[in-house]
N, C-alpha and C positions, 0 to 999 in steps of 0.2 A: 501810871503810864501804861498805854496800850504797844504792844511791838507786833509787827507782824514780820515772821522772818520769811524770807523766799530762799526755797530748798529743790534741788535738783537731783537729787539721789541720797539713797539709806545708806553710802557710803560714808567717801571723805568728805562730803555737806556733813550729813547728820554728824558725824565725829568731832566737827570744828565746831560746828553752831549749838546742839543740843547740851557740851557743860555752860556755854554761855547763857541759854536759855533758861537751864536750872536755877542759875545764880540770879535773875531777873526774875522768878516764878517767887527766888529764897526773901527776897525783899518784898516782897508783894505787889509786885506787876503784874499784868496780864501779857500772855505772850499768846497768839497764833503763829499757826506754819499754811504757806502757800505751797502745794506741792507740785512741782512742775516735774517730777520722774514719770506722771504717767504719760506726756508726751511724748516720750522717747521709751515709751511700753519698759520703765524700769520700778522695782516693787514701791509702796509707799512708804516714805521715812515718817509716817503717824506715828509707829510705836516707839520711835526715839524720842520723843518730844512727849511723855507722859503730863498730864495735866493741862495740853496745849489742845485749843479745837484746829485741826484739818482742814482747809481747803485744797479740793484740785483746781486745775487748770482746765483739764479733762477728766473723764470717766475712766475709772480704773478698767484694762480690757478692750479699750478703745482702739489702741494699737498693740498689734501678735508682738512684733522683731524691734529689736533692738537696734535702731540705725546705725552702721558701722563708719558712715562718712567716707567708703571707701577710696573712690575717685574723687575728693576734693583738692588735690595738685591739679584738676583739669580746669579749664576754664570754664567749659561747656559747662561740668558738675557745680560750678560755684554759683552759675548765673542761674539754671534751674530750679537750684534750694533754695536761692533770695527770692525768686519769684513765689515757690509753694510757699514760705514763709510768708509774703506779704499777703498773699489770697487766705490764708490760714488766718492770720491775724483778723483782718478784714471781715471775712465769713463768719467770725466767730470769739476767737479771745478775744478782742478790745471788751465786748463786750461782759465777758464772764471775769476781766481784771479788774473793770468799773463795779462790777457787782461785788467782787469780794473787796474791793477798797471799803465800799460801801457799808457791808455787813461787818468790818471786821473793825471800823472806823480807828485805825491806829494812829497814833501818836508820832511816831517814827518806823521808817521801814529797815528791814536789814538785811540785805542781799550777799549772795557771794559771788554774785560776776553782774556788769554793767554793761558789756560792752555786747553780748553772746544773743542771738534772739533765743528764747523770747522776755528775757529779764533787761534787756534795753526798753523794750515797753513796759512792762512790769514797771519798770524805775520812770521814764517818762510820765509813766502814767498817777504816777505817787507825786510828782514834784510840781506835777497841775492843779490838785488839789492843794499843793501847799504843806504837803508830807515832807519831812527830811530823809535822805535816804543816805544810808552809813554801808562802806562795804566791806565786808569780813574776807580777807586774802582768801583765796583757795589753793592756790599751787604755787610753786615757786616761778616767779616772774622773770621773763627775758623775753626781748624782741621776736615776735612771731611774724613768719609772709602770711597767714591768714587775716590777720589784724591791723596787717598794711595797708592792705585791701578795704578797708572798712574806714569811716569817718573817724571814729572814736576807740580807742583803743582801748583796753581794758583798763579801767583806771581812773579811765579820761573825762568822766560825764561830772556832770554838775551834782558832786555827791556833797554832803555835808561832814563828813569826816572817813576815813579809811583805814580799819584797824588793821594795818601789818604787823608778820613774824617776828621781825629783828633788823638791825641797822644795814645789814644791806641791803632789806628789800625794802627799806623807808629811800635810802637813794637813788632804788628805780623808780618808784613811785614821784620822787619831786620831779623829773621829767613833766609828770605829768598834770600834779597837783597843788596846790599851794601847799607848803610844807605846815603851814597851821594847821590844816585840815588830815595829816598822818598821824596818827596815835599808834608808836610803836608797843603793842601790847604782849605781843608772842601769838602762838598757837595754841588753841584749847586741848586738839586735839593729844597731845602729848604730855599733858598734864598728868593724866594717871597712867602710864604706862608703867609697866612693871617687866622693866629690860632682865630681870633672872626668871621672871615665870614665862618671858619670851623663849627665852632658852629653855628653859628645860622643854617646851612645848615645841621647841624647834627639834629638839632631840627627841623628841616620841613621833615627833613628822619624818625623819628620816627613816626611823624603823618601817613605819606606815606605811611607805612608798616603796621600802625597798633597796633606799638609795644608800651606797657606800663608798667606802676610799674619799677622795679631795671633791667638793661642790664648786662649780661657776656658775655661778646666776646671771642668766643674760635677760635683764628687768626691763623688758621692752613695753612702748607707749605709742600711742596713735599719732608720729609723727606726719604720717598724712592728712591724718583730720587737720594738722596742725597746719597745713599747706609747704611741708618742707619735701613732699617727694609722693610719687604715687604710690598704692599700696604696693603695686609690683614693685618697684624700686627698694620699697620697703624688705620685701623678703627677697630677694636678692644682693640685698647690701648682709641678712642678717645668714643667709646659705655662705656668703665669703666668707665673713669673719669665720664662719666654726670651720669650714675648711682650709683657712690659711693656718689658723689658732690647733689646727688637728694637731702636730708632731709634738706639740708644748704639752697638750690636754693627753694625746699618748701618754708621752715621758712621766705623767704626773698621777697617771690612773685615772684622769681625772674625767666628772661626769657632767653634762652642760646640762642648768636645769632652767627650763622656761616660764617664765612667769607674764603673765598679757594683761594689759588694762582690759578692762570689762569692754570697752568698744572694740576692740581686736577679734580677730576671727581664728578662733581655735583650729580649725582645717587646714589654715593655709602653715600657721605652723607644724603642723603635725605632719605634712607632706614634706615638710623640707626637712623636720628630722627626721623621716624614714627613712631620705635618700641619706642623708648624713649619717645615720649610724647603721647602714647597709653596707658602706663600703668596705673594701679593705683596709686594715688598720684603724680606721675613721672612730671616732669618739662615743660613747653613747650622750645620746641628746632625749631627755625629756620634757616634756611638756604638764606643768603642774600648774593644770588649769584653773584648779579649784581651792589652791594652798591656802589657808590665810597667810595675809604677807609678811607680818611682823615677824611671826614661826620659822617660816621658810628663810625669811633675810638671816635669823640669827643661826641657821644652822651652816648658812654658804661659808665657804672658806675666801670669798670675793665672790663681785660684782661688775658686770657690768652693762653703762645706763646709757639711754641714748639722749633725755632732756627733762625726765622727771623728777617729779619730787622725791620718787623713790630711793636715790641715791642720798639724801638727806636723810631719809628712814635709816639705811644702809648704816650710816655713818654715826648715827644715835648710839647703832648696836656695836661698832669700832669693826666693822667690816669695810677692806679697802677696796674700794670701787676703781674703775677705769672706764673715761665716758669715749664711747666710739665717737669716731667722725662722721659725719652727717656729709654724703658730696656736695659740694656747694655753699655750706652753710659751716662746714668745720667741725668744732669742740661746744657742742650750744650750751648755755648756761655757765658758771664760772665753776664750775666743780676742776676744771683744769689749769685754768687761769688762776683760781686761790692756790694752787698745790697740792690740792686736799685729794684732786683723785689724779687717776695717771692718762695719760693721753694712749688713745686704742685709733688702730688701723683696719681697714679691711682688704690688705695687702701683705705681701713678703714680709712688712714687719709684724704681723700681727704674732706669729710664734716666739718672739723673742718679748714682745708685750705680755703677753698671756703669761710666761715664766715668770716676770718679774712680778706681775700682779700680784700670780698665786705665792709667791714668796713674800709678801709683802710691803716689796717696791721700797723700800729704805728703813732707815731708824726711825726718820724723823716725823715716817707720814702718821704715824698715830698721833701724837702731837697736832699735826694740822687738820687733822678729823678734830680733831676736840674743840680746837679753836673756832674752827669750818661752824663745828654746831651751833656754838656759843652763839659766833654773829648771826646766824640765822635762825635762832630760838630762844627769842628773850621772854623772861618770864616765864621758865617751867616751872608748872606746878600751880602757878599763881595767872597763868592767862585766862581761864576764862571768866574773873572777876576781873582781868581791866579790862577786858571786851564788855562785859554788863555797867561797868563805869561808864565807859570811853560813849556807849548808849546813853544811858540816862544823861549823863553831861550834854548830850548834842538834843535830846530830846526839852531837857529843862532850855537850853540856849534859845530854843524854837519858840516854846512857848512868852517869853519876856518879849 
């Protein structure tokens, strides 16, 4: 069986797909990797995928910066990028995706997003040839306004099976999909972690930096890419929180440490803890731009998330999170709604939140972290052989 997987960065892509890819290489498959990070001028995940031949999209070099998506709350911004996107396509990838369909002639495709350009054509372009195309979860799923916006949702296309985490992100997916076609397999990625060499690594990271007394990690994510609010809005909701949260994060010694997804703009944070930890009284706020995450997660004493998966990481390591409110949109994802984290303000109550967080919000929240993970990480240890299953099974189907 030939695979060819479609990879969008040397991060959490590569981290999900390449034990899967191993375990496909361990049978005697053939596997390539389609690399579409250099679109978005992000490094090549080739060397995660050892023994796998490389295709780009584009030339490595081709683009300087890292697209930040910053104004995509605007409409103007939305309707400009669908436009560069289609003229991009057009001018050029349709062409270069027929060529590696071509060269790489695979059996089955394996994606980790369907719905996102340019892996909606990627995947269109597999299922006209008569490719199956299977897609590997990548974040934790819940109703996006960007995705409202779009015909198909992530999830939504004519996949031939969709390997998810755990049972409750199989009953966001039946929305979407015939439930025959979910194969709850877990996440590869957290297969070999090793939560005490996190820790101790999280403790040579405080040294590192400097950092003492009580950690809040405020684990923020491109909610604006996301289309839940502009970037201003964005640091402006996150300048509140640490100034309402100041009197609790005083009382506690405690020190706010920032952690940014890769598309986030390091500046704009770094401007608003200056003002923040300028003032009188006010908290110290860093910015750890370049932490690895695992490290950093297991040395905070809490967290708190605005919609990612990182609070899921969080929760691995039994650190209690609190997911801010989002205006307009609420508590997004169920980290509040399971119980598992605590509901956070960017108001008058945010000091009396922040207290209970850093104390650890009850008896019983450890318990609901545990539970929390369970449903949403089945098969550690063991996922990414049912990801290399849950393939050849859809690959063998294809072929008869």
């Amino acid at each position: 069986m030939r695979a060819l997987f479609i990879i969008g960065n040397a991060d959490h892509h590569a981290a999900i797909a390449a034990p899967a890819a191993r375990e496909l290489l361990a049978l005697g498959d053939t596997v390539d990797v389609f690399s579409v990070a250099e679109l978005r001028a992000l490094p090549s995940p080739a060397a995660c995928f050892p023994g796998a031949r490389t295709f780009a999209l584009v030339p490595g070099g081709l683009r300087k910066r890292l697209p930040k998506g910053a104004q995509s709350g605007t409409r103007r911004g939305r309707v400009l990028r669908r436009l560069a996107h289609d003229l991009a396509w057009k001018l050029g990838l349709r062409a270069r995706v027929e060529w590696v369909l071509l060269r790489s002639r695979p059996d089955i495709v394996v994606t980790m997003n369907d719905a996102s350009f340019p892996y909606d054509g990627i995947c269109e372009a597999a299922r006209r040839r008569g490719i199956p195309v299977v897609l590997l979860q990548e974040g934790v799923r819940f109703p996006l306004p960007a995705e409202q916006r779009t015909h198909t949702p992530y999830g939504g296309s004519e996949l031939a099976a969709l390997c998810v985490w755990g049972e409750r992100s199989a009953a966001h997916f039946r929305k979407y999909a015939p439930a025959a076609r979910i194969r709850v397999t877990g996440n590869p990625r957290y297969d070999g972690i090793d939560l005490e060499r996190a820790r101790a690594e999280g403790r040579a990271l405080r040294e590192r930096l400097g950092l003492s007394g009580r950690l809040l990690g405020f684990l923020s994510n491109p909610i604006d890419d996301q289309g839940f609010c502009t970037t201003d809005e964005k640091m402006r909701l996150f300048e509140r929180f640490v100034t309402e949260a100041a009197p609790a994060l005083a009382a506690a010694s405690a020190t706010v440490v920032v952690k940014l997804h890769p598309r986030e703009t390091v500046g704009a944070f770094r401007e608003v803890a200056a003002r923040a930890s300028g003032a009188a009284g006010a908290p110290q706020v860093v910015v750890a731009a370049d932490a690895p995450v695992l490290p950093l997660l297991s040395a905070l004493d809490a967290g708190v998330v605005l919609t990612s998966t990182i609070g899921l990481e969080a929760m691995l390591l039994d650190v209690p999170i609190g997911s801010l409110e989002i205006p307009g949109a609420g508590h997004v994802f169920d980290y509040v709604e399971s119980g598992a984290g605590l509901p956070l303000h960017a108001d008058a109550r945010a000091a009396h939140e922040v207290e209970e967080l850093l104390n650890g919000f009850g008896e019983k929240s450890a318990r609901r972290r545990a539970a929390y993970v369970e449903e949403h990480l089945a098969h550690r240890g063991e996922a990414a052989r049912q990801v290399a299953y849950a393939v050849r099974e859809v690959a063998r189907a294809a072929e008869s």
